[in-house]
C-alpha positions as CSV (number, residue, x, y, z in Angstrom):
1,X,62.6,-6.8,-4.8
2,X,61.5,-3.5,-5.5
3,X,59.0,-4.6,-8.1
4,X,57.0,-6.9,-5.5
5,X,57.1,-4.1,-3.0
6,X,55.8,-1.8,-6.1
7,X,52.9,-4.8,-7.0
8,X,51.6,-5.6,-3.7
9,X,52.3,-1.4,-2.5
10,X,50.4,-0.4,-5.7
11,X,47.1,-3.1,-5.2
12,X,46.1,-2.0,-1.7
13,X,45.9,1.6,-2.7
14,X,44.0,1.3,-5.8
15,X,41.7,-0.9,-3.7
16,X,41.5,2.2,-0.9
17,X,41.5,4.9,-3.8
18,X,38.2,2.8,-5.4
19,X,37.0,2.3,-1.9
20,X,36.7,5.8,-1.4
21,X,35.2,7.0,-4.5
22,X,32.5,4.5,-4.3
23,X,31.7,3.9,-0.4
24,X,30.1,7.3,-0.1
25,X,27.8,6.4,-3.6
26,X,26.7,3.4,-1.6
27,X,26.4,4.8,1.2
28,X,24.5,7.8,0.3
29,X,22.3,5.6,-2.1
30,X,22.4,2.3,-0.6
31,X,21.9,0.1,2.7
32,X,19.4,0.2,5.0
33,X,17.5,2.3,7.3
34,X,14.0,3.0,8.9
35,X,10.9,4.1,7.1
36,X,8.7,6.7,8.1
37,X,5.4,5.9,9.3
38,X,4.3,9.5,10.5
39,X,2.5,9.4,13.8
40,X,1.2,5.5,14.4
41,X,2.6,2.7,13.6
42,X,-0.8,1.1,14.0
43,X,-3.7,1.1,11.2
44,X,-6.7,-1.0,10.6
45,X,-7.4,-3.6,7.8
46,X,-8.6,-1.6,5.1
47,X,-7.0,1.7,6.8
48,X,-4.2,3.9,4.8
49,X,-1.2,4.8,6.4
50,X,1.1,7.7,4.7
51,X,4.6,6.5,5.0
52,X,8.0,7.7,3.8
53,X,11.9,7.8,3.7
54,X,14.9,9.7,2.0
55,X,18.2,8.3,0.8
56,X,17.0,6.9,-2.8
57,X,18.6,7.8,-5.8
58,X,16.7,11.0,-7.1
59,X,14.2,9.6,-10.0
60,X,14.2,6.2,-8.8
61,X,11.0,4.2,-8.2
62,X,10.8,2.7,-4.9
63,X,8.2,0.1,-3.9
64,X,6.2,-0.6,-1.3
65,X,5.3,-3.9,0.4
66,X,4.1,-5.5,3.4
67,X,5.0,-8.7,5.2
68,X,4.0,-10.9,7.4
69,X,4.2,-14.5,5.6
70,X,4.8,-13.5,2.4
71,X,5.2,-9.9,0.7
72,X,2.0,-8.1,-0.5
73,X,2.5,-4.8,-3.0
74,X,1.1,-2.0,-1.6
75,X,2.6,0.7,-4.2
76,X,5.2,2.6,-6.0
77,X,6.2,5.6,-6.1
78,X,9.3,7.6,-7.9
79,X,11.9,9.5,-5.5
80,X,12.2,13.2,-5.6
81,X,14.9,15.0,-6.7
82,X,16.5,15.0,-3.1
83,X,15.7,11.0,-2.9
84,X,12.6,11.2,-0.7
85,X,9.3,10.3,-1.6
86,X,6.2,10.0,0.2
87,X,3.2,7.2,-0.5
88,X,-0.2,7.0,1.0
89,X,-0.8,2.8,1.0
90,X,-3.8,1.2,2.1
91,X,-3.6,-1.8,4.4
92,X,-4.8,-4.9,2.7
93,X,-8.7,-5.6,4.5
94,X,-7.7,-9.5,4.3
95,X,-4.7,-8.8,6.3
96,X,-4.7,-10.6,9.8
97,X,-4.0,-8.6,12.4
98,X,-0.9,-8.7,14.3
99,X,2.7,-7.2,13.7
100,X,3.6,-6.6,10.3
101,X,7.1,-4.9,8.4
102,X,6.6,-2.0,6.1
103,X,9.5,-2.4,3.2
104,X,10.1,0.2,0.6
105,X,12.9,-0.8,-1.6
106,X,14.5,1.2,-4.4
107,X,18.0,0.4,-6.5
108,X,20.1,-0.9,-2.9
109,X,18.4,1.1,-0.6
110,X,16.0,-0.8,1.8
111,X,13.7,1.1,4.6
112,X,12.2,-0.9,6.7
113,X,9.2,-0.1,9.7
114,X,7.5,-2.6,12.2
115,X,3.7,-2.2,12.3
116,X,0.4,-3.6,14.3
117,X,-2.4,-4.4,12.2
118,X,-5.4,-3.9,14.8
119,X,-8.4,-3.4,15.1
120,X,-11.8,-4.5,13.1
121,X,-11.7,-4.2,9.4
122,X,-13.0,-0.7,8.1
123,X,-16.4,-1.4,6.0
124,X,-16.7,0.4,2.9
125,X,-19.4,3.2,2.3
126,X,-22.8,2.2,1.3
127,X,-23.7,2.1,-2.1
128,X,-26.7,0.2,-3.0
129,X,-29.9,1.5,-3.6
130,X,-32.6,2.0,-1.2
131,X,-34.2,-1.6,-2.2
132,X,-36.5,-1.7,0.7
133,X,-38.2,1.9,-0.8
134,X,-38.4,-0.2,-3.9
135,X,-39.9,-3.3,-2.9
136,X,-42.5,-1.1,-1.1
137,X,-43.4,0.7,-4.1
138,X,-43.7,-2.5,-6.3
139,X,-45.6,-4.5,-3.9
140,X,-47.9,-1.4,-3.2
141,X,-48.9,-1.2,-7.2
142,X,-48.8,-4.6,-7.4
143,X,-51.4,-4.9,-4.9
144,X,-53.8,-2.1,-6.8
145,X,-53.4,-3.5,-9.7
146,X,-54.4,-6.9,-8.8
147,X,-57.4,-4.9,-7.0
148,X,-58.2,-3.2,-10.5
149,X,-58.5,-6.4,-12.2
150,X,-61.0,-7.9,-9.5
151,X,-63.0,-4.8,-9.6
152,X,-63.7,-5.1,-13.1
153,X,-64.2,-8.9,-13.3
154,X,-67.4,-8.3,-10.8
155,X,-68.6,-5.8,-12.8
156,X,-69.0,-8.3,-15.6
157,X,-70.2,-11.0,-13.7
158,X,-73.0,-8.4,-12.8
159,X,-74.1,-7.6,-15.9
């Protein structure tokens, strides 16, 4: 009798006593919470957006992606040595806009953050030449040199 009250005594506090040594590991380095958008939860396509979040294992790489149909990578970044890091991501221009989640993800720790894609997307900065100048140029030349050439074809035709 003893020795089944032993057994089954003896099973439920090991299972407490590793309860207890790992729940605040997983808890400190695991499950879920909200990610940090600083102050909008609203950008652009084509925008940035600085986000960030604490609770990761210090050192570990944590990921970045948005959703909406299907994930898209936005980045990676590795976790300081008090588990936060920090990640400046720019909205994919393609993106439709609409509501969106923000997931970073690193070891069992998930941060998640609802976001509005809005807006028009942001053009890129110009960077072509000044063609028109160029065409100008050309066609300017091109026209005194085709005057050059007529110029001296009269003057033969007069001699």
């Amino acid at each position: 009798m003893q020795s089944k009250l032993f057994k089954f005594g003896l099973l439920p506090l090991i299972l407490i006593f590793t309860l207890a040594i790992c729940l605040p590991a997983w808890a400190q380095y695991g499950g879920t919470g909200d990610l940090g958008t600083g102050d909008t939860t609203t950008a652009p396509p084509g925008g940035t957006m600085t986000i960030s979040g604490s609770g990761f294992e210090p050192g570990i790489e944590v990921k970045v992606y948005i959703h909406s149909d299907y994930g898209i990578y936005l980045g990676s970044t590795n976790a300081d040595s008090n588990g936060y890091f920090s990640l400046t991501v720019t909205i994919p221009s393609d993106l439709p806009v609409g509501e969106h989640t923000l997931t970073a993800t690193g070891g069992d720790r998930v941060l998640t953050s609802a976001i509005t894609v809005a807006g028009s997307v942001v053009s890129t900065a110009y960077t072509g030449a000044p063609i028109i100048f160029i065409v100008l140029v050309g066609t300017v030349l091109y026209g005194l040199g085709a005057a050059m050439i007529l110029k001296n074809r009269k003057k033969k035709n007069v001699a």
